[in-house]
N, CA, C and O atoms as CSV, one atom per row, in Angstrom:
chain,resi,resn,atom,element,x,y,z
A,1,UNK,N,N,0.845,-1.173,0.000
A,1,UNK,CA,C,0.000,0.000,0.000
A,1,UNK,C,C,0.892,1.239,0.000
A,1,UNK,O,O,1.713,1.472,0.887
A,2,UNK,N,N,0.666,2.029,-1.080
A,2,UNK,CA,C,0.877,3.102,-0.869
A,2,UNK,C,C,1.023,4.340,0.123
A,2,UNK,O,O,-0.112,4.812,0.173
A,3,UNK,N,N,1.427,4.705,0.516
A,3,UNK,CA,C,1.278,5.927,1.928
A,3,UNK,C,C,2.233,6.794,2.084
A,3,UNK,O,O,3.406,6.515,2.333
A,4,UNK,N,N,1.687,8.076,1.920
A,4,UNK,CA,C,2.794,9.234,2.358
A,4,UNK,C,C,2.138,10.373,3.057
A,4,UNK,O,O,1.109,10.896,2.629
A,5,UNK,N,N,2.730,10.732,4.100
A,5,UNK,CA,C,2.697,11.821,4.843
A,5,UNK,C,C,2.500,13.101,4.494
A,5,UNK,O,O,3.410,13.776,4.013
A,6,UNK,N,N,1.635,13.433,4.642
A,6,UNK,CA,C,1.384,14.729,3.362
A,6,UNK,C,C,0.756,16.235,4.307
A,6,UNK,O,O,0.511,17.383,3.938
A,7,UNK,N,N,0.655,15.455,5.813
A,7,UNK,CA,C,0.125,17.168,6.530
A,7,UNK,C,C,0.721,16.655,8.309
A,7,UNK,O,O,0.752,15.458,8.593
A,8,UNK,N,N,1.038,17.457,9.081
A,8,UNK,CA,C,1.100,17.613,10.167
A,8,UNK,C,C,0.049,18.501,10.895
A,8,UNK,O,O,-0.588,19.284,10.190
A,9,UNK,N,N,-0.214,18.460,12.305
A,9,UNK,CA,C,-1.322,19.395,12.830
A,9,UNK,C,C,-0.130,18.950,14.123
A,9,UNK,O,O,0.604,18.020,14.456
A,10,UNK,N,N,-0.669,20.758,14.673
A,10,UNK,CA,C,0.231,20.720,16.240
A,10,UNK,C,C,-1.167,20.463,17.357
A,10,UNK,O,O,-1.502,21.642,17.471
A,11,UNK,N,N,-1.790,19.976,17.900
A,11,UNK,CA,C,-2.690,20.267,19.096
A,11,UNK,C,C,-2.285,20.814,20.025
A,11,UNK,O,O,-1.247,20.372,20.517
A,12,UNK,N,N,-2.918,21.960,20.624
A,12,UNK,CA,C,-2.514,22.830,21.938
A,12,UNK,C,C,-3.234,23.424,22.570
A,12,UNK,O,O,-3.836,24.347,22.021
A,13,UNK,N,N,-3.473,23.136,24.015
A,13,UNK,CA,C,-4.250,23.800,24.920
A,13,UNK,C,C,-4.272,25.404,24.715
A,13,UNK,O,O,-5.244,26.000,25.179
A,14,UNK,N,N,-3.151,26.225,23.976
A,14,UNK,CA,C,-3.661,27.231,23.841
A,14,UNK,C,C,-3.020,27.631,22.420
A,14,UNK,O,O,-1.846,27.876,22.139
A,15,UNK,N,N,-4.667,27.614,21.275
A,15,UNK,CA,C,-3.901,27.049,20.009
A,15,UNK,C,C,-3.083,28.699,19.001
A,15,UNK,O,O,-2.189,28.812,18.162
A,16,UNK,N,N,-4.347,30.022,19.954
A,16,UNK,CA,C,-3.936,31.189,19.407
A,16,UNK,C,C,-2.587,31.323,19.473
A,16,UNK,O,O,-1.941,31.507,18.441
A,17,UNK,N,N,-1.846,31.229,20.996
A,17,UNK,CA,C,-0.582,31.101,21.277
A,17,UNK,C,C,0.548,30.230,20.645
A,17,UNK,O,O,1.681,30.329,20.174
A,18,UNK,N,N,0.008,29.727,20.792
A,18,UNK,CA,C,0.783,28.836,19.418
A,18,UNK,C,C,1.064,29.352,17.911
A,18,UNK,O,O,2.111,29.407,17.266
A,19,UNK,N,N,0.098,29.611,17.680
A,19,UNK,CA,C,0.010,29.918,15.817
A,19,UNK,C,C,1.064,31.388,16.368
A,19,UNK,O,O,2.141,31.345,15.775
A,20,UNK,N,N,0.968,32.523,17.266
A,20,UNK,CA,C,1.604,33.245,17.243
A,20,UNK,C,C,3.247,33.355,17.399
A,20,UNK,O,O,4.075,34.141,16.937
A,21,UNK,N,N,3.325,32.279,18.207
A,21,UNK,CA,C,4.633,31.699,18.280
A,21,UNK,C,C,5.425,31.114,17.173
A,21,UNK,O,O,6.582,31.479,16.965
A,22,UNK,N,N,4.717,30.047,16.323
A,22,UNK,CA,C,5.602,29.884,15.159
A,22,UNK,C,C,5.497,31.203,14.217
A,22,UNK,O,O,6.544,31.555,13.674
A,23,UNK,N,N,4.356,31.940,13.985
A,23,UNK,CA,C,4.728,32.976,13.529
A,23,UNK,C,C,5.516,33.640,13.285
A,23,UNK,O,O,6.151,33.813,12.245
A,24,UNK,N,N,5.575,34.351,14.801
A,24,UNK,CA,C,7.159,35.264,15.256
A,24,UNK,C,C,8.407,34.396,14.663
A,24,UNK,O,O,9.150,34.704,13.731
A,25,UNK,N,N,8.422,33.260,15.446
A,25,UNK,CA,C,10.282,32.359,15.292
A,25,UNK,C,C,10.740,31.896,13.794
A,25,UNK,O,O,11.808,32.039,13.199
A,26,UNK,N,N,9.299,31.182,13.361
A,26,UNK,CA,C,10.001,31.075,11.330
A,26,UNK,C,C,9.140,31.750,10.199
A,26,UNK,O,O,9.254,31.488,9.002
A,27,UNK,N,N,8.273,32.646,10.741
A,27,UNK,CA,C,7.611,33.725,9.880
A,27,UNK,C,C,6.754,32.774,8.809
A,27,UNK,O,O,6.758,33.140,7.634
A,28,UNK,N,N,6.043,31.605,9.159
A,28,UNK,CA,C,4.846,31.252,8.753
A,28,UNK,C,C,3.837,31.696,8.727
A,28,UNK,O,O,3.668,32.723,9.384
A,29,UNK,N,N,2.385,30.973,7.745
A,29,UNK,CA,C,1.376,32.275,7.772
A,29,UNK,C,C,0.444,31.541,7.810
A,29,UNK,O,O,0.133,30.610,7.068
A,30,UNK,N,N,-0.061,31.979,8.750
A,30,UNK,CA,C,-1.000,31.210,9.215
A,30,UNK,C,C,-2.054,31.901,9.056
A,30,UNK,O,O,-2.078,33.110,9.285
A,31,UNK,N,N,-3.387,31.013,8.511
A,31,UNK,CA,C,-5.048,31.706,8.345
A,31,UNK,C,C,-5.761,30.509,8.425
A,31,UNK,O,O,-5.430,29.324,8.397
A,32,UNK,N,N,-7.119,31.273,8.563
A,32,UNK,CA,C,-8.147,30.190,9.453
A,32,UNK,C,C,-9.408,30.085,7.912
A,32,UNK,O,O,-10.570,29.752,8.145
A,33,UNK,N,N,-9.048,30.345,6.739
A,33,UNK,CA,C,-9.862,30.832,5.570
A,33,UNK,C,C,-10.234,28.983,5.114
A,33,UNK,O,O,-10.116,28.579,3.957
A,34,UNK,N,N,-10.517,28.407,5.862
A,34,UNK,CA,C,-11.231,26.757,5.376
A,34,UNK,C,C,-13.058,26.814,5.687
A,34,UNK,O,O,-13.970,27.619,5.874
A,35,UNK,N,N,-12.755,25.209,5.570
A,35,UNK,CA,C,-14.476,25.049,6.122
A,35,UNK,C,C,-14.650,24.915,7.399
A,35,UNK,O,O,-15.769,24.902,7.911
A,36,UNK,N,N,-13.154,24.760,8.291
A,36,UNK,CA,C,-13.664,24.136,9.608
A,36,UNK,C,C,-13.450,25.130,10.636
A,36,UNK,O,O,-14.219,25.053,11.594
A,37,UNK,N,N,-12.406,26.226,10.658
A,37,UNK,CA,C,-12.257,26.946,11.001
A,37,UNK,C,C,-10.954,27.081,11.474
A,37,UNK,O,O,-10.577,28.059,12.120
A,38,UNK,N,N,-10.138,25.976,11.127
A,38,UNK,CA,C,-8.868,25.769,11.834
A,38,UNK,C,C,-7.534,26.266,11.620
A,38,UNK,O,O,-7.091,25.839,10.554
A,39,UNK,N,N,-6.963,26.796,12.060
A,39,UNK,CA,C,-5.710,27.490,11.570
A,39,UNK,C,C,-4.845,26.008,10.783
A,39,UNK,O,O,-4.581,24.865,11.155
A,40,UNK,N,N,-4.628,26.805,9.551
A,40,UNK,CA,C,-3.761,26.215,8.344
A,40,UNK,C,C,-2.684,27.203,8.854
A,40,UNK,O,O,-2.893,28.286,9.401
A,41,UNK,N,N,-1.105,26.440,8.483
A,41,UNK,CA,C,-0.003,26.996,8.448
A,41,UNK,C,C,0.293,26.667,7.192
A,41,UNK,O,O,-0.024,25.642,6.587
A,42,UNK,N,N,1.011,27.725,6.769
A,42,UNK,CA,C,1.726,27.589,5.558
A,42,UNK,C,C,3.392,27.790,5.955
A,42,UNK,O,O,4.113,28.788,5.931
A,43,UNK,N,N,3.635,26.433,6.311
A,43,UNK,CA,C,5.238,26.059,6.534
A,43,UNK,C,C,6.422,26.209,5.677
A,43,UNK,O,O,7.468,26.823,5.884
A,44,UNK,N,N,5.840,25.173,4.173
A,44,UNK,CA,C,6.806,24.736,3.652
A,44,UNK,C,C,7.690,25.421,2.511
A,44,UNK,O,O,8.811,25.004,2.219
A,45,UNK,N,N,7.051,26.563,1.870
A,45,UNK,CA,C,7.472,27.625,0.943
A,45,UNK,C,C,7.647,26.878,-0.242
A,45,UNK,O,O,8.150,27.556,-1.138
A,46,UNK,N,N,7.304,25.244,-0.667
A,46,UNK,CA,C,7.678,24.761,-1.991
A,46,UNK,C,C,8.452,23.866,-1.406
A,46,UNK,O,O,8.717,22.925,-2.154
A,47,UNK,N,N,9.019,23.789,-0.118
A,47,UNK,CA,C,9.332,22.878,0.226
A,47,UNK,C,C,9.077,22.094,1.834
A,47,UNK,O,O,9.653,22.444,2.863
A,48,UNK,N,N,8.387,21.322,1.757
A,48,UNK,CA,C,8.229,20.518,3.144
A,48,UNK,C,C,6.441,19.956,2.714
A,48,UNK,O,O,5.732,19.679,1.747
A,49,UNK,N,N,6.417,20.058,4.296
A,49,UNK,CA,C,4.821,19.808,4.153
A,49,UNK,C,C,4.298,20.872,5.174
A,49,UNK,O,O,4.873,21.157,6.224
A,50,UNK,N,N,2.720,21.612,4.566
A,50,UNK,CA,C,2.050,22.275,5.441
A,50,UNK,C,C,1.448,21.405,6.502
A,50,UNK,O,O,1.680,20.198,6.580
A,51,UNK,N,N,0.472,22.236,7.517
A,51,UNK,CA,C,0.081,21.570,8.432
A,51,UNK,C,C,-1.200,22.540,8.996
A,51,UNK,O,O,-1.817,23.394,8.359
A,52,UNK,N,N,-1.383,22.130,10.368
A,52,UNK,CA,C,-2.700,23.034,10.623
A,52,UNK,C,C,-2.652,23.005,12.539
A,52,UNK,O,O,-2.189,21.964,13.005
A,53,UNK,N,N,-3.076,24.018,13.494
A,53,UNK,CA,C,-2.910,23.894,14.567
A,53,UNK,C,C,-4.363,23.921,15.099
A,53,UNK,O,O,-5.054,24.884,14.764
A,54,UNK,N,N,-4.870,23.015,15.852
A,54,UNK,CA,C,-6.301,22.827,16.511
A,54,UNK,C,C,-5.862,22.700,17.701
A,54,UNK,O,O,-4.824,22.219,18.155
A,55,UNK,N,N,-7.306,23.475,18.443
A,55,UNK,CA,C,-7.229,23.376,20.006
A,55,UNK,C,C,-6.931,21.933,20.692
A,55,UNK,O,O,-7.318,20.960,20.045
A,56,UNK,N,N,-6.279,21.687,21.942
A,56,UNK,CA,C,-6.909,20.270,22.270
A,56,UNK,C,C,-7.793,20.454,23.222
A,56,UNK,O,O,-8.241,21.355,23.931
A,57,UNK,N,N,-7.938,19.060,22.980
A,57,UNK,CA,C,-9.305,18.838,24.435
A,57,UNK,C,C,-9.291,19.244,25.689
A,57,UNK,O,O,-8.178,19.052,26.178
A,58,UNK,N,N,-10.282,19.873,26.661
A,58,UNK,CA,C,-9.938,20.575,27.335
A,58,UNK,C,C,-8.746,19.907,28.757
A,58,UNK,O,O,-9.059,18.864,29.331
A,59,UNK,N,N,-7.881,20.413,29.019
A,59,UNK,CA,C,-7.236,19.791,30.002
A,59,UNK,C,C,-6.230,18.783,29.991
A,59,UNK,O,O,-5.804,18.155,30.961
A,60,UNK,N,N,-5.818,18.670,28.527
A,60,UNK,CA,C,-5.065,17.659,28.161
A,60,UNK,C,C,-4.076,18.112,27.013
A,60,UNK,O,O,-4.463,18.755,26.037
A,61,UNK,N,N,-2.441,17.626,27.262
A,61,UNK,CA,C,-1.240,18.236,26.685
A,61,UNK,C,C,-1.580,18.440,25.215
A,61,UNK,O,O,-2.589,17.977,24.684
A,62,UNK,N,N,-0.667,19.160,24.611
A,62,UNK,CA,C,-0.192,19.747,22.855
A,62,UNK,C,C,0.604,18.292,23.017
A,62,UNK,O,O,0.993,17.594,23.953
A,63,UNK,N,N,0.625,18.231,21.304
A,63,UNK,CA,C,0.797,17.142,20.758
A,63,UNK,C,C,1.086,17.467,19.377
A,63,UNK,O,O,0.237,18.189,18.855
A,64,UNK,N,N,2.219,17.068,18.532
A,64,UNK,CA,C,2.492,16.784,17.085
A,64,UNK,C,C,1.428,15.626,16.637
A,64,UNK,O,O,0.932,14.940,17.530
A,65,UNK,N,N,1.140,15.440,15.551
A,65,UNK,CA,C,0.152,14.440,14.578
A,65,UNK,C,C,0.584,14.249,13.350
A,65,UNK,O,O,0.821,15.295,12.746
A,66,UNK,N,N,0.730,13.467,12.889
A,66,UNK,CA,C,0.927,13.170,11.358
A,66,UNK,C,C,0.023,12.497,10.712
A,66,UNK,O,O,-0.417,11.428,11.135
A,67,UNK,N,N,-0.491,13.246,9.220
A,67,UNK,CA,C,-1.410,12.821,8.584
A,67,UNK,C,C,-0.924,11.645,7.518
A,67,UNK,O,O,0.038,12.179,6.966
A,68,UNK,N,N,-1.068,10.447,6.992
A,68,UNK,CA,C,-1.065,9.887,6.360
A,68,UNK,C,C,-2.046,9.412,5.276
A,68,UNK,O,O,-2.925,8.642,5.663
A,69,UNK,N,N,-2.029,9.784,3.861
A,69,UNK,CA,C,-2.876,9.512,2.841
A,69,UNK,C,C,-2.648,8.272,2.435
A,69,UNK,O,O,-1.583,7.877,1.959
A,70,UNK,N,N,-3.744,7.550,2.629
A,70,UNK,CA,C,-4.033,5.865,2.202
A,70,UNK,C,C,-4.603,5.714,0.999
A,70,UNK,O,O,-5.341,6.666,0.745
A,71,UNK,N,N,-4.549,4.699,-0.057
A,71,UNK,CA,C,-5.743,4.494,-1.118
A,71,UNK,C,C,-6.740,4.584,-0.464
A,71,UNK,O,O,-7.513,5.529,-0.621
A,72,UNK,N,N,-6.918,3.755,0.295
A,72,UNK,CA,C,-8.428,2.816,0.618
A,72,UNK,C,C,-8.603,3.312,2.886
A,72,UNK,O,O,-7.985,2.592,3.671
A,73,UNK,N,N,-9.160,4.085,3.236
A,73,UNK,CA,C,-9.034,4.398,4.175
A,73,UNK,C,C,-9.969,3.121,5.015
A,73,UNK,O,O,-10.067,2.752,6.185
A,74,UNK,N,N,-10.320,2.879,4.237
A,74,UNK,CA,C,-11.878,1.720,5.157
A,74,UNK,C,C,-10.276,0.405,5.193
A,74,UNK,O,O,-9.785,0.042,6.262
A,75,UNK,N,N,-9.902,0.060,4.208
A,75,UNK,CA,C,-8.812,-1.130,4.634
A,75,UNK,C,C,-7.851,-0.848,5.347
A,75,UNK,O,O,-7.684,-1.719,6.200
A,76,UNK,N,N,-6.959,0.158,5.416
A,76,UNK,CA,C,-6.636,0.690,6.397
A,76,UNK,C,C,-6.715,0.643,7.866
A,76,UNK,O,O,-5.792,0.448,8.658
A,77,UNK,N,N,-7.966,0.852,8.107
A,77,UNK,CA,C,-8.505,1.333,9.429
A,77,UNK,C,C,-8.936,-0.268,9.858
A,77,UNK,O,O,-9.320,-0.384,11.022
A,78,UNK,N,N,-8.908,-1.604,8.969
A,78,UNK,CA,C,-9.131,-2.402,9.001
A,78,UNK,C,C,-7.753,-3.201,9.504
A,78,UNK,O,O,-7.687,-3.972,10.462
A,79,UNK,N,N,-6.862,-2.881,8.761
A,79,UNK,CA,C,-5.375,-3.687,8.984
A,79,UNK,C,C,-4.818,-2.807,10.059
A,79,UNK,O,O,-3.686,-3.258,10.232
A,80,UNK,N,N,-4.977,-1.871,10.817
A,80,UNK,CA,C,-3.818,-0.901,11.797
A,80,UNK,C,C,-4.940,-1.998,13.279
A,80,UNK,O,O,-4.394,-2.532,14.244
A,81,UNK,N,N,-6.856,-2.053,12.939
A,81,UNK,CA,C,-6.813,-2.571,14.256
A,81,UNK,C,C,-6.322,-4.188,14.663
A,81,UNK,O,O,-5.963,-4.726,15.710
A,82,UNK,N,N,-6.539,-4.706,13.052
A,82,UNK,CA,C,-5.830,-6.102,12.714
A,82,UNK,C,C,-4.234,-6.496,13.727
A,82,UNK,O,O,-3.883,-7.475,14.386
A,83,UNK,N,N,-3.514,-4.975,13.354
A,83,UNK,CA,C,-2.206,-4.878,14.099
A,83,UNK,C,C,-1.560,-4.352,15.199
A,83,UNK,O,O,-0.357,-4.195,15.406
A,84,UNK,N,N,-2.571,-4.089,15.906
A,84,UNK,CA,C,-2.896,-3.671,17.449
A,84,UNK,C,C,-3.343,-2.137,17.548
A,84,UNK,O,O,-3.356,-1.645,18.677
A,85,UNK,N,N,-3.771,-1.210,16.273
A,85,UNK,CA,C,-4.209,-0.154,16.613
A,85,UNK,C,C,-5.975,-0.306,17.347
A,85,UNK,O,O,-6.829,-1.191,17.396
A,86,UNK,N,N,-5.794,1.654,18.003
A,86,UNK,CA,C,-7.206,1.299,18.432
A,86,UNK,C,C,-7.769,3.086,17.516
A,86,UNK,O,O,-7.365,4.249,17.510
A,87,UNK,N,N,-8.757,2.377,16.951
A,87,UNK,CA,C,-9.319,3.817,16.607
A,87,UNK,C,C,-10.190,4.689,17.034
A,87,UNK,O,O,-11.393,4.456,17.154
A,88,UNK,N,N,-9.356,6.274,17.414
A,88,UNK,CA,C,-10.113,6.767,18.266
A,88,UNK,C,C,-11.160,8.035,17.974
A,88,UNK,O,O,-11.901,8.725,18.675
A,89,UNK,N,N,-10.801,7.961,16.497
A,89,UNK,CA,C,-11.752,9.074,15.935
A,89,UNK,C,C,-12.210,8.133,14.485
A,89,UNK,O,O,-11.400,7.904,13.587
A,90,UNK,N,N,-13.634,7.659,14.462
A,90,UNK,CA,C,-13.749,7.133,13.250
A,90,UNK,C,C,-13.919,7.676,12.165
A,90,UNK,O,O,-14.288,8.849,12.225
A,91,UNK,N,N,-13.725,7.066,10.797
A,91,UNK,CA,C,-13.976,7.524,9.707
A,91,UNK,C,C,-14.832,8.861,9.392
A,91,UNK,O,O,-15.901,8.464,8.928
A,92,UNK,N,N,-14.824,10.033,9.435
A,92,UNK,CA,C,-15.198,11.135,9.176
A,92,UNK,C,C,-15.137,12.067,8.151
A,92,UNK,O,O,-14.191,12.851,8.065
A,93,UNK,N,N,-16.110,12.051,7.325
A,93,UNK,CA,C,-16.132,12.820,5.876
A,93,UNK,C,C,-15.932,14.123,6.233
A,93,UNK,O,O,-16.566,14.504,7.217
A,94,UNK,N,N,-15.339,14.768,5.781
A,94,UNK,CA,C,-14.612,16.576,5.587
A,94,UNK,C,C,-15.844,16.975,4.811
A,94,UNK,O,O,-16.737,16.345,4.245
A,95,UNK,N,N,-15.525,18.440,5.020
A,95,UNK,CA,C,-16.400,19.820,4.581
A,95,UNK,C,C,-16.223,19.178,2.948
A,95,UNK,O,O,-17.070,18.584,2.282
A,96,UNK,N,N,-14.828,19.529,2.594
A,96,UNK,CA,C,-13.965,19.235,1.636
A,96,UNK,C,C,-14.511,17.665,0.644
A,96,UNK,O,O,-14.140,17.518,-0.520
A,97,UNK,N,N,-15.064,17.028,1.083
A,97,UNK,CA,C,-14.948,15.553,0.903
A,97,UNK,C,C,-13.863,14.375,1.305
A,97,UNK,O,O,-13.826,13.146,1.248
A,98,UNK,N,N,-13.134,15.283,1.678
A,98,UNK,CA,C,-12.142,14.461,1.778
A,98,UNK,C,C,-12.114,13.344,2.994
A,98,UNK,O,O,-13.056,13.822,3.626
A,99,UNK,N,N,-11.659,12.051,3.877
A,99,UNK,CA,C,-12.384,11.696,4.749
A,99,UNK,C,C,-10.840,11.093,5.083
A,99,UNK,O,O,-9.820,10.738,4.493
A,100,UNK,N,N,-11.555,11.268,6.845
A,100,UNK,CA,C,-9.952,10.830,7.357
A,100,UNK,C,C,-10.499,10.364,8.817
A,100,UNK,O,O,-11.435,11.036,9.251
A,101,UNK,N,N,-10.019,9.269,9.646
A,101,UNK,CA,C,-9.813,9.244,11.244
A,101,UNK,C,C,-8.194,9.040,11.671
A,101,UNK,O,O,-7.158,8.995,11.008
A,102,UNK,N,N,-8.380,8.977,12.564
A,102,UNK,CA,C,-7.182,9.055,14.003
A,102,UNK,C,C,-7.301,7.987,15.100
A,102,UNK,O,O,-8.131,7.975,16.008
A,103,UNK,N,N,-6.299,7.064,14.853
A,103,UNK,CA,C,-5.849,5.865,15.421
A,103,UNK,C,C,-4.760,6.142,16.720
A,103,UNK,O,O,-3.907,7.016,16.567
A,104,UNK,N,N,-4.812,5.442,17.880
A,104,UNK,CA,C,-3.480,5.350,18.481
A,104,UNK,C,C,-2.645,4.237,18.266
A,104,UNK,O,O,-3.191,3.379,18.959
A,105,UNK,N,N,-1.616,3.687,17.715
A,105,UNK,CA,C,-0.865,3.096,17.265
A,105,UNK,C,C,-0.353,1.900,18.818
A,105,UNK,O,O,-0.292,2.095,20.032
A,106,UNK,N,N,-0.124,0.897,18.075
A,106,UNK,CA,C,0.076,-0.351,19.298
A,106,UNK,C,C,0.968,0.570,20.801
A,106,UNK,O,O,0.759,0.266,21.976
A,107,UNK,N,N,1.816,1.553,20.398
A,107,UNK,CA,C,2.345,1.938,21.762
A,107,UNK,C,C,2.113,3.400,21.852
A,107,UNK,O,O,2.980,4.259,22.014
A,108,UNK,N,N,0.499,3.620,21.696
A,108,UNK,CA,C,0.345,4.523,22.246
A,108,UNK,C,C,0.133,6.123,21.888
A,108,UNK,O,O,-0.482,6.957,22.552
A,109,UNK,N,N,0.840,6.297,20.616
A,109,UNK,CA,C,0.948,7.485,19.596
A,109,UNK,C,C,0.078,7.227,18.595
A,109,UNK,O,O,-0.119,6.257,17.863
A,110,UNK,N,N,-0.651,8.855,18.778
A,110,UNK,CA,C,-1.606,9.094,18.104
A,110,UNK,C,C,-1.049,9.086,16.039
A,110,UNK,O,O,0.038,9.155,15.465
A,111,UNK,N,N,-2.015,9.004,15.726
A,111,UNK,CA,C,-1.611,9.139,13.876
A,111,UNK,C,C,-3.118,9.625,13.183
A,111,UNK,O,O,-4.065,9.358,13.923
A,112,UNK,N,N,-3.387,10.102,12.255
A,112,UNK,CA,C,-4.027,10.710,11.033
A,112,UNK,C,C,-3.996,9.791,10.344
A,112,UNK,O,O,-2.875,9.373,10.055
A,113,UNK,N,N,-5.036,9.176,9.861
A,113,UNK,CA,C,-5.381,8.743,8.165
A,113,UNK,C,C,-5.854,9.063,7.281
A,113,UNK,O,O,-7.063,8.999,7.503
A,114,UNK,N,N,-5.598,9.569,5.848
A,114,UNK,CA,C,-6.998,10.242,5.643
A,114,UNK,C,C,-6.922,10.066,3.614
A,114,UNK,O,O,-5.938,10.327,2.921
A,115,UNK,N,N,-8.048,9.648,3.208
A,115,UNK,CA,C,-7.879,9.561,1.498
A,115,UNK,C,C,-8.787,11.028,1.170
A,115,UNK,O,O,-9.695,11.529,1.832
A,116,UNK,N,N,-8.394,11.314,0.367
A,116,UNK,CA,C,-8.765,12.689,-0.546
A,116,UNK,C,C,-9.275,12.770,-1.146
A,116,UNK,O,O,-9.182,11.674,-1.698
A,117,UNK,N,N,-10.293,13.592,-1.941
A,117,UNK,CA,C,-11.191,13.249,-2.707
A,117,UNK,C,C,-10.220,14.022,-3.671
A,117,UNK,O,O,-9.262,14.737,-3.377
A,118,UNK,N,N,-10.830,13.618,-5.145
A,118,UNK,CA,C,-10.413,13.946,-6.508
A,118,UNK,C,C,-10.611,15.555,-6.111
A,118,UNK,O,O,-11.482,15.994,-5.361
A,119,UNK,N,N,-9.389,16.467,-6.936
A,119,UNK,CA,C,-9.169,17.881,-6.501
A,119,UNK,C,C,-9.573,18.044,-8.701
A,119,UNK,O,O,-9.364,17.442,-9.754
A,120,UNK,N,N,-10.343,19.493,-8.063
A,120,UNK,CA,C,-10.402,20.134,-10.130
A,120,UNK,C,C,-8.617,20.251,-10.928
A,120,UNK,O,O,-7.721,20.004,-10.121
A,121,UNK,N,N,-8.352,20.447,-11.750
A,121,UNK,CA,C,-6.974,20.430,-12.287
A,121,UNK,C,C,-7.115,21.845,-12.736
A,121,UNK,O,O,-6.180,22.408,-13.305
């Protein structure tokens, strides 16, 4: 199967503070102009990968995430619990179409899955 890493998200109890912080230190640009409301960073300048910073849940640490694009997200989500994942956000269709959940991995670390819907050219 195919799979590559194609977005990061930071989670943080305090997510304004955050977005202002990478701001200031590597002059990223961050805007909230989607469907969900979530701050998009624009990291990579042509090179890297973008990402996006969401609040976390109340009372509980910031956290790095990595998104991973699958063909087939339903087999996927089929073979990670096959291999000791547990999934903790199920399959969820985007504004976008696009549809993705969030697994914790056999020891514990969270991960992103997510297939994309066909983009216009």
């Amino acid at each position: 199967m195919e799979a590559t890493v194609i977005r990061w998200q930071l989670v943080s109890p305090e997510p304004e503070a955050a977005a202002s912080f990478y701001q200031r230190l590597f002059g990223w640009a961050v805007t909230q102009e989607n469907h969900l409301g979530y701050r998009e960073v624009k990291s990579s300048n042509g090179h890297g990968i973008d990402g996006g910073i969401w609040p976390a849940p109340p009372g509980q640490p910031g956290f790095v995430q990595l998104f991973v694009e699958v063909p087939d997200l339903d087999v996927c989500l089929e073979n990670a619990v096959r291999l000791g994942a547990k999934v903790i956000v199920p399959r969820t269709m985007l504004p976008d179409g696009d549809a993705m959940a969030i697994l914790l991995d056999p020891t514990g670390v969270s991960l992103g899955v997510c297939s994309l819907a066909p983009r216009p050219a």
